[in-house]
C-alpha positions in Angstrom: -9.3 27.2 -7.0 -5.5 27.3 -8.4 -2.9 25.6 -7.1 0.2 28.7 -6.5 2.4 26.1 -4.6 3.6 22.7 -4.4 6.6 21.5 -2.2 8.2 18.0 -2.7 10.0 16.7 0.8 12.4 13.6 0.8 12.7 12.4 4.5 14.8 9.2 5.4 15.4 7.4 8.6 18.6 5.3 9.2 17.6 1.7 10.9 19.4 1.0 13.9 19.1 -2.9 13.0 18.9 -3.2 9.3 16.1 -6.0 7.9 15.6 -8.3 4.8 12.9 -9.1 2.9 13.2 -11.5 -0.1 15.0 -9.2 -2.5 17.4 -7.4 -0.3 18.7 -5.5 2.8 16.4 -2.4 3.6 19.0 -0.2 5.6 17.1 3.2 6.0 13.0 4.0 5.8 12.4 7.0 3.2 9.6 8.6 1.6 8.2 10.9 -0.5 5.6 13.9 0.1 4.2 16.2 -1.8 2.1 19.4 -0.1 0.2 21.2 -2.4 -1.5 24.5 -1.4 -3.7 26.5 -3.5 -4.8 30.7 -3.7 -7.2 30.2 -0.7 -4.6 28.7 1.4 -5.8 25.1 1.6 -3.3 23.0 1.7 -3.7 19.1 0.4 -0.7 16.1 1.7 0.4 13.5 -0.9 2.8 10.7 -1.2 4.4 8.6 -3.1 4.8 5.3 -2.3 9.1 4.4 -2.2 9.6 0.8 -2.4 11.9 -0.9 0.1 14.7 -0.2 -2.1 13.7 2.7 -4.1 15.8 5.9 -3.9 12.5 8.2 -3.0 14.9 10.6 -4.6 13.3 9.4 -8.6 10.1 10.3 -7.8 10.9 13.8 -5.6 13.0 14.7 -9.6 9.4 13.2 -11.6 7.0 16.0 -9.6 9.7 18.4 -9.6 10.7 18.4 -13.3 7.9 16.8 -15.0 4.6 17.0 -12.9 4.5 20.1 -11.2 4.4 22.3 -14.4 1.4 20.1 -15.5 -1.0 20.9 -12.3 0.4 24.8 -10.6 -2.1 27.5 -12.3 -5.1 24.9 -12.9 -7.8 24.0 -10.7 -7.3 22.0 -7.5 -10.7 20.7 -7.7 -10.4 19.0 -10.7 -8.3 16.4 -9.9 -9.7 13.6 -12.7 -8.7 16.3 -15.4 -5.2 16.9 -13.9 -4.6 13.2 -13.8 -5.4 12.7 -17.0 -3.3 15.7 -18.2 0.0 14.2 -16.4 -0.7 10.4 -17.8 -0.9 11.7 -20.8 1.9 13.8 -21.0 4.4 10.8 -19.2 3.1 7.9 -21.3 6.2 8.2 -23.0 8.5 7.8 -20.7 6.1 6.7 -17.3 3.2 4.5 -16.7 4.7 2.5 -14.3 7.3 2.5 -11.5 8.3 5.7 -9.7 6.8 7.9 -12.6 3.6 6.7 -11.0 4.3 7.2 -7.8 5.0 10.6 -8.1 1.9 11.3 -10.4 0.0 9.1 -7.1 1.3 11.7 -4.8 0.1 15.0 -6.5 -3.6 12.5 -7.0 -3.8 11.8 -3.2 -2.6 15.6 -2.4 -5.6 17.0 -4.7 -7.9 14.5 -3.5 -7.0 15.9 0.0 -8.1 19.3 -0.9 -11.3 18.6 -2.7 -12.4 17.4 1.2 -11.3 20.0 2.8 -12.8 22.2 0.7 -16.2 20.7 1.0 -15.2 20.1 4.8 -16.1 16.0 4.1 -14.0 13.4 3.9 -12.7 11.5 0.8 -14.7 8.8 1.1 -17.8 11.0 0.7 -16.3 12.2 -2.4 -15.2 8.5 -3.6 -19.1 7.6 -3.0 -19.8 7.0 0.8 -18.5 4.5 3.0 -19.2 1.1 3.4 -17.6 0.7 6.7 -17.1 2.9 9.5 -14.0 0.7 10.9 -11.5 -1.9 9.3 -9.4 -4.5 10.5 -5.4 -4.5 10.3 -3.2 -6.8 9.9 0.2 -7.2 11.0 2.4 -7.2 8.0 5.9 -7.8 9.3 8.5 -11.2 9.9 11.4 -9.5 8.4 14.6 -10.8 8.8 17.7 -9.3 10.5 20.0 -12.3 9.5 18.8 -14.4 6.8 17.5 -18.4 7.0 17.2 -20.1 10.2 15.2 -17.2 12.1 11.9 -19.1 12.3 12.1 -19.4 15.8 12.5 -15.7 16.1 9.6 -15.3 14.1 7.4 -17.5 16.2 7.9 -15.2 18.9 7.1 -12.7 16.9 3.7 -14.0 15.9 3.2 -14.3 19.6 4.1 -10.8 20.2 1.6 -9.7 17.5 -1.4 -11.9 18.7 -0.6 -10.3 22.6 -1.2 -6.9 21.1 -4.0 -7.4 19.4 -3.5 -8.5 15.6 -6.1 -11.4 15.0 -4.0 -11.0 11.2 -0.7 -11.7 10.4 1.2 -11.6 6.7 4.3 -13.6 6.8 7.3 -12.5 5.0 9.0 -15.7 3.2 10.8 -16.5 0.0 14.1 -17.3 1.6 14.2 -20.7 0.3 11.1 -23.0 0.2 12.6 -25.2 3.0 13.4 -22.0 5.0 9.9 -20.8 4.2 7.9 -24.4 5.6 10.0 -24.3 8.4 8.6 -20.8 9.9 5.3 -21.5 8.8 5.7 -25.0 10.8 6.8 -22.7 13.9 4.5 -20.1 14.0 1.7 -22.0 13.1 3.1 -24.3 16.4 3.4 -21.6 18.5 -0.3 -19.6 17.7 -1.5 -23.3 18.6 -4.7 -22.9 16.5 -5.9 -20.0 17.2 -8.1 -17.8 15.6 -5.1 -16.2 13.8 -5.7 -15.8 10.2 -2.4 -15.9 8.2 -1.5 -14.8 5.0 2.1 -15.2 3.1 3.8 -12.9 1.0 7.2 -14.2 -1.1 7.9 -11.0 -2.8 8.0 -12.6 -5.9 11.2 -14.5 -5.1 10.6 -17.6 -7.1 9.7 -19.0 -10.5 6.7 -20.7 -11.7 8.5 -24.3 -10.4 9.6 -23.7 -6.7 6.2 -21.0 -6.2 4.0 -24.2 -7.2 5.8 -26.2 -4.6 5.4 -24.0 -1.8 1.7 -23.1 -3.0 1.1 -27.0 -2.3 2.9 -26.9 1.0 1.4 -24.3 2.1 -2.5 -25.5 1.2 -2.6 -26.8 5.4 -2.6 -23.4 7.0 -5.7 -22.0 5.7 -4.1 -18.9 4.5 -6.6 -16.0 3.8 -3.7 -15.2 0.2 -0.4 -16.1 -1.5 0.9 -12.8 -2.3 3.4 -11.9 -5.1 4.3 -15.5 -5.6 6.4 -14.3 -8.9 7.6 -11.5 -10.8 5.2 -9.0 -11.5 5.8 -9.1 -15.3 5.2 -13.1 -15.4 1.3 -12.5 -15.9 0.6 -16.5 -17.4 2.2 -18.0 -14.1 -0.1 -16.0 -11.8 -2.8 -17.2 -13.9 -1.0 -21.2 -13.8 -0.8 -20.7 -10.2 -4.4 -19.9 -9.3 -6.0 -22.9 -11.1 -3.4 -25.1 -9.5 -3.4 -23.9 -6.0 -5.5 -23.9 -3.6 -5.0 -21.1 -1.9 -6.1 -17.9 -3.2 -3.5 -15.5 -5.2 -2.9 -11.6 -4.5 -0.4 -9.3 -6.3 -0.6 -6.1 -8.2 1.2 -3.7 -5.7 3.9 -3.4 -8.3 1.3 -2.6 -10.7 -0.2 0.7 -12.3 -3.2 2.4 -13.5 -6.5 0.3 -14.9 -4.0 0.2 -18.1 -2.0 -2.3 -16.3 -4.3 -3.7 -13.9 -6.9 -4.2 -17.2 -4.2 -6.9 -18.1 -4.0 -8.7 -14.6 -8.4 -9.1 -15.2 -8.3 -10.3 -18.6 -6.2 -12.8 -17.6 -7.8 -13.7 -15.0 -4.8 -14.1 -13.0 -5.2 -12.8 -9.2 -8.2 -14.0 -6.6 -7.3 -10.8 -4.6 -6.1 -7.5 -6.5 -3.7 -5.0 -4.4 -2.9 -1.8 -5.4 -1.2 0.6 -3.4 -2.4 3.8 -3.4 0.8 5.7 -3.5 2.0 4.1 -6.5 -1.3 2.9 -8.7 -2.5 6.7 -9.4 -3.8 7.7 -6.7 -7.4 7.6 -5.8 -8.2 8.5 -9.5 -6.5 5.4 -10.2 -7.5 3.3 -7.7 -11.6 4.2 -8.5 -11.2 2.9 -11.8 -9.3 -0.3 -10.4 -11.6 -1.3 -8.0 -14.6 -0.8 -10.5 -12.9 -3.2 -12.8 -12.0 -5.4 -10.2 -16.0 -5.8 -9.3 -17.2 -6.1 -12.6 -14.4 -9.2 -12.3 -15.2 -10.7 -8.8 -11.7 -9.8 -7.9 -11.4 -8.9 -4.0 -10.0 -5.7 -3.8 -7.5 -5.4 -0.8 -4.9 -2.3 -0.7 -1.5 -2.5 -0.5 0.7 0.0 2.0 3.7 0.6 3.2 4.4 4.0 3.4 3.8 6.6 6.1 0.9 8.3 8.0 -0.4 9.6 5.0 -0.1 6.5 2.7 -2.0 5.3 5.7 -5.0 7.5 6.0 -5.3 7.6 1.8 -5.5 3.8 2.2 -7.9 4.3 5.0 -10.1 6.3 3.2 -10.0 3.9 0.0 -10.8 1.1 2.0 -14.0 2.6 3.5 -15.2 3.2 -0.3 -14.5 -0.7 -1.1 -17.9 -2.9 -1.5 -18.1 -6.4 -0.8 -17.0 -8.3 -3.9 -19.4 -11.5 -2.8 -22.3 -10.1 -1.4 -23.8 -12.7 1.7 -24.9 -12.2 5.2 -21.8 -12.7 6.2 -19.2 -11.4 3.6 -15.6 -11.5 3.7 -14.4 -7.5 4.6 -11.0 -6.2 3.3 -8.3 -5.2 5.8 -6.1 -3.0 6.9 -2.0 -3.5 6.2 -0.2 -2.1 9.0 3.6 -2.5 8.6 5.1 -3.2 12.3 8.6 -2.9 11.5 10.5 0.2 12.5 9.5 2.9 10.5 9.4 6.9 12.0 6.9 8.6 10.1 3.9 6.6 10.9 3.0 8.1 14.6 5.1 10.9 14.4 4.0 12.1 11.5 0.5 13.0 12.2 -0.9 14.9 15.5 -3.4 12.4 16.1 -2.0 8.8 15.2 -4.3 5.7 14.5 -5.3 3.6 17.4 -6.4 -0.4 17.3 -9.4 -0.7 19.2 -11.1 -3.7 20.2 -9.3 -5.1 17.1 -10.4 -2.3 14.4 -9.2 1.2 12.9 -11.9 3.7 13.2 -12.1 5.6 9.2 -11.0 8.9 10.1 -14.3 11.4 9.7 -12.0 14.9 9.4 -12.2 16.4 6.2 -10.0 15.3 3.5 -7.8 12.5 4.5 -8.5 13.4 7.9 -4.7 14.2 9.4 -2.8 17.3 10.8 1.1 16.8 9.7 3.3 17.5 12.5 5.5 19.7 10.4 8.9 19.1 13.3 8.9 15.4 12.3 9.5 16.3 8.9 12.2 19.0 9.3 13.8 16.3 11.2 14.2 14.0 9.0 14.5 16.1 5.4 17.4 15.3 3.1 16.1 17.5 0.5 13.2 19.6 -0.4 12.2 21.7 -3.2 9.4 24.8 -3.3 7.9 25.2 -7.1 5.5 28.0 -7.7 
């Protein structure tokens, strides 16, 4: 089945109120897509995961210049092979960062196809799922002036428990007093309920100041520590988990079992998180998650992207096994970014709901969405058709 077309679109949203995270000002919410259709007419959705501050503009260039003459005229249906054909030909000058992304895009695009065209969805093809449901969690907490907002962000916990979220990632690394001080509040203001909490600095600190708040932090029970330093700084993730007590998660800025092969022999992470827009797509993440096991590495996606990174990480997550098996086994969960962001609902025809706290795993074929084509004509700053 050959792929004849693919079209890259580069949407972006202005934000009303700008918000901060550790490592800057996010001012507009962009993406990446890729549609790919083949001879028959299937057509398969991608995309590529655009950090908070990433122009989605690199990777729209990578799949238009470098990707797309590597996968239009071969076989949809092969999507291992055509993987392995565009790592190879971008190790040069790829394996990591947007270069990823963009080969993640085309990955989750063919992956889409392949259940179409054998009218299941992914997760069959992945293997089966272990779950027919997940739960989320809240990932949000940003802030829209700087330190000093933890009252805010209490009532923002409070807002999140009301509708539903029995999860909750807060956003720190804006100073480890600043950070204490809206973990003291919202912790105050959930007042010990069943809230589970996990923290996520962005890698905003050292070895030094992430140790301290790691300590600090040991009270609230959290479920992980996430990013507590730069990507790169491999030996301090490793320092950190056999100091803290609190379990350590990163690897959404990493890529391909190449790179997460280097997290595992170091033995550096308690909970592994790649994103599925920017590890290598389902290809990618596969391989990840069998090396993860073979660890005793949790396995717990990263995403925050749009209605499509969504259902991809859906259908990934349905595929994950438990990592400790027990009667009672802890699950992985859902991310779902609450801040403002237009492509989530009105991307798709048929947007995810929250139901008696879980996400069902869409059944559809493939990744088991319609794209409402208006929302993306809306919101296009540039597009590109390559045949």
């Amino acid at each position: 089945m050959k792929l004849t077309q693919l079209d890259v679109f580069v949407v972006k949203a202005r934000l009303d109120t700008p918000f901060a995270f550790s490592q800057g000002w996010v001012h507009q919410r962009a993406a990446t897509l890729v549609r790919l259709t083949t001879e028959s007419g299937l057509q398969g959705w991608g995309e590529a995961f655009t950090q908070g501050l990433e122009p989605p503009e690199i990777a729209a260039a990578t799949i238009e210049h470098a990707l797309a003459p590597l996968v239009l005229g071969k076989d949809a249906l092969r999507p291992a092979v055509l993987w392995q054909a565009m790592y190879n030909q971008t190790r040069d000058h790829g394996r990591k960062g947007s270069v990823m992304s963009a080969m993640s895009a085309i990955d989750i695009a063919l992956w889409d196809i392949c259940g179409k065209h054998h009218t299941v969805p992914i997760h069959n093809l992945l293997g089966g799922a272990f779950r027919e449901s997940v739960q989320p969690y809240a990932t949000g907490f940003y802030r829209v002036r700087g330190p000093g907002e933890a009252d805010r962000l209490a009532a923002e916990a409070i807002g999140h428990r009301e509708a539903g979220f029995s999860a909750m990632k807060i956003k720190l690394g804006f100073g480890v007093r600043d950070d204490l001080a809206v973990m003291e509040a919202i912790a105050t203001a959930l007042n010990d309920t069943e809230v589970e909490l996990m923290v996520d600095t962005n890698h905003a600190y050292g070895r030094r100041d992430a140790m301290t708040l790691g300590h600090d932090l040991a009270n609230y029970n959290l479920r992980w520590y996430e990013e507590p330093v730069v990507p790169e700084d491999i030996a301090s993730y490793t320092a950190l988990r056999e100091s803290l007590n609190v379990p350590i998660a990163g690897g959404e800025n990493e890529h391909s079992a190449f790179g997460f092969n280097n997290l595992f022999q170091a033995q550096a992470l308690d909970v592994v998180q790649p994103d599925i827009g920017s590890c290598g797509g389902f290809s990618a993440a596969r391989d990840i998650l069998g090396m993860a096991q073979a660890n005793g590495v949790m396995v717990n996606p990263h995403v925050w992207g749009t209605a499509i990174a969504q259902a991809a990480s859906l259908q990934f997550i349905a595929t994950i096994p438990i990592t400790h098996h027990s009667l009672f086994p802890t699950e992985p969960i859902l991310e779902y970014d609450v801040s403002n962001h237009p492509f989530r609902n009105h991307l798709v025809a048929d947007p995810w709901a929250m139901i008696d706290g879980r996400v069902a795993i869409p059944q559809q074929p493939g990744l088991g969405i319609e794209i409402n084509m208006d929302t993306i004509e809306q919101y296009q700053t540039q597009s590109a058709t390559l045949t």
